[in-house]
Residue, then its C-alpha position, 0 to 999 in steps of 0.5 A: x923084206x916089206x915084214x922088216x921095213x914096217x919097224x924102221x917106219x915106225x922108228x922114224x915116226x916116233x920122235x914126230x909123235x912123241x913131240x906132236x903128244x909133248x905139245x898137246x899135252x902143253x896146250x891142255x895144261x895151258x887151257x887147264x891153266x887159264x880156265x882155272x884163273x879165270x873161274x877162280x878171279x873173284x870181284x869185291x863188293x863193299x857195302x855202303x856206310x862200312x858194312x858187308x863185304x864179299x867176293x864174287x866170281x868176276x864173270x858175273x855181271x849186275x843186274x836190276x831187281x824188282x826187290x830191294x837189293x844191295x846186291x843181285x849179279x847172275x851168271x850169264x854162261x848158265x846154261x839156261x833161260x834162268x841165269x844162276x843169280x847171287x843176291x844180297x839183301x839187308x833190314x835194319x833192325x830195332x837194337x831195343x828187341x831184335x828178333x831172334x834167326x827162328x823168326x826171320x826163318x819163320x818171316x822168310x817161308x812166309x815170303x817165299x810161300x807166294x813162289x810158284x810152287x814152292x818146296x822147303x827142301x831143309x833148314x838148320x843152323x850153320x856158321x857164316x863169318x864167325x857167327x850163327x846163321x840158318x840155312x834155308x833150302x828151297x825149291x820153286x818154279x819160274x818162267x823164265x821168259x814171260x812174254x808174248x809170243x816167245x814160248x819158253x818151258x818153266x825152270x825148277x829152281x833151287x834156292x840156298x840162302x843164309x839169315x844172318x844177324x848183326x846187332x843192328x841189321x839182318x842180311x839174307x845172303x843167297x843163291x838161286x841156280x836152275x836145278x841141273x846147275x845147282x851142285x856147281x852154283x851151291x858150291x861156288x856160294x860156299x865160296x863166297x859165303x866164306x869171303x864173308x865179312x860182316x860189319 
């Protein structure tokens, strides 16, 4: 007798577990939705005077450098002292005799060289906009929190950066992530390398 009420319970139960299953698999794929929109909103940012144009990941948010940028936002969920940043940096050049993308790589290892210890991962020629750019890659070690009393450890930093000429101004274009939040960062700086456009 008891052998044969245990299906019938489970008979009863089963549309009730069938609809709790229908709506969590409902409300997962709402989440899924939503995050996808809101990770895949992007913000346009048009240089001054016609020049760059580029779209980046909407959540970052702007932030003051020490260097003169037309551009630096951060990633404020990384998760790390060192926020994923996203800068963008212009030189006017002289039309008469622009240097060629060999000497602003060879000028832009010089720069970095003052990095706490900084390690040129790679460089090759790539293509950004329609035109020859050089990817540089490179790694280096910053304190993240330097004040006193507020201990904090170094974050390794990695680095993916393109050089790019147009006829009159050279743009350096890039991306800096701790290391553990590299892969995610680089491919959302591919992203916005291919939103890219140049004046």
């Amino acid at each position: 007798m008891i052998k044969s009420a245990m299906p019938v319970y489970r008979l009863r139960t089963l549309p009730g577990d069938l609809g709790v299953a229908l709506v969590t698999l409902i409300a997962l794929g709402l989440g899924w939705l939503l995050m996808a929109q809101t990770t895949g909103r992007t913000r346009p940012y048009v240089e001054p005077d016609a020049g760059l144009r580029l779209n980046y990941p909407a959540g970052w948010i702007s932030v003051d450098s020490l260097q003169d940028l037309l551009l630096k936002v951060e990633d404020p969920q990384t998760d790390s002292a060192f926020k994923t940043a996203l800068s963008v940096e212009r030189h006017d050049l002289d039309p008469a005799s622009p240097p060629t993308l060999q000497t602003l790589l060879d000028r832009r290892v010089q720069e970095h060289a003052h990095l706490t210890g900084y390690h040129l991962l790679a460089d090759g020629e790539a293509t950004v906009a329609g035109q020859r750019a050089i990817l540089l890659e490179y790694a280096y070690v910053v304190q993240p929190i330097d004040a006193p009393r507020r201990a904090s450890l170094p974050v390794v930093v990695r680095a993916r950066e393109y050089l790019l000429i147009t006829k009159d101004r050279s743009y350096y274009l890039s991306i800096a992530a701790p290391e553990g939040g590299f892969a995610q960062a680089s491919a959302q700086f591919e992203r916005i390398a291919q939103s890219l456009v140049l004046p």
